[in-house]
Phi, psi and omega in degrees: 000149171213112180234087185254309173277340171301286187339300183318303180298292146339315169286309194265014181276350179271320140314353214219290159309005180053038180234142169306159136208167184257114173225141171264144247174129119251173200195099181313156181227157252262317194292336189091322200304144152257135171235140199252144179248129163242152177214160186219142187232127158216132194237138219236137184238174150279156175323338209238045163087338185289096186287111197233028184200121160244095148237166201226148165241135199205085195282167153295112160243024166329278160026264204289339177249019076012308210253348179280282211303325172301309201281358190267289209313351187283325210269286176347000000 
């Protein structure tokens, strides 16, 4: 799975509003592995509108839904 072009879309329809957002993400990598992303984005304007701060957080959680997906077959 890859969702690389939603993630896109999302980041920049959220950039051009100047609005925060979260997003969970996977996205293959050179390795053939899929790795999974959460990110958190907030971007900061000046009074007159002006976007002049982004930050962004952009965790690994391969991990964690790896360790998700074993425990529902566990559960199941």
């Amino acid at each position: 799975m890859d969702d690389r072009g939603a993630a896109w879309n999302t980041y920049t329809t959220a950039f051009d509003r100047h609005e925060s957002f979260e997003m969970e993400y996977a996205f293959a990598v050179m390795t053939e592995n899929t790795v999974g992303s959460l990110t958190s984005v907030y971007p900061s304007s000046t009074a007159d509108g002006f976007l002049c701060w982004l930050y962004r957080f952009c965790l690994d959680v391969t991990e964690h839904k790896l360790a998700e997906e074993a425990l529902s077959s566990v559960e199941s």
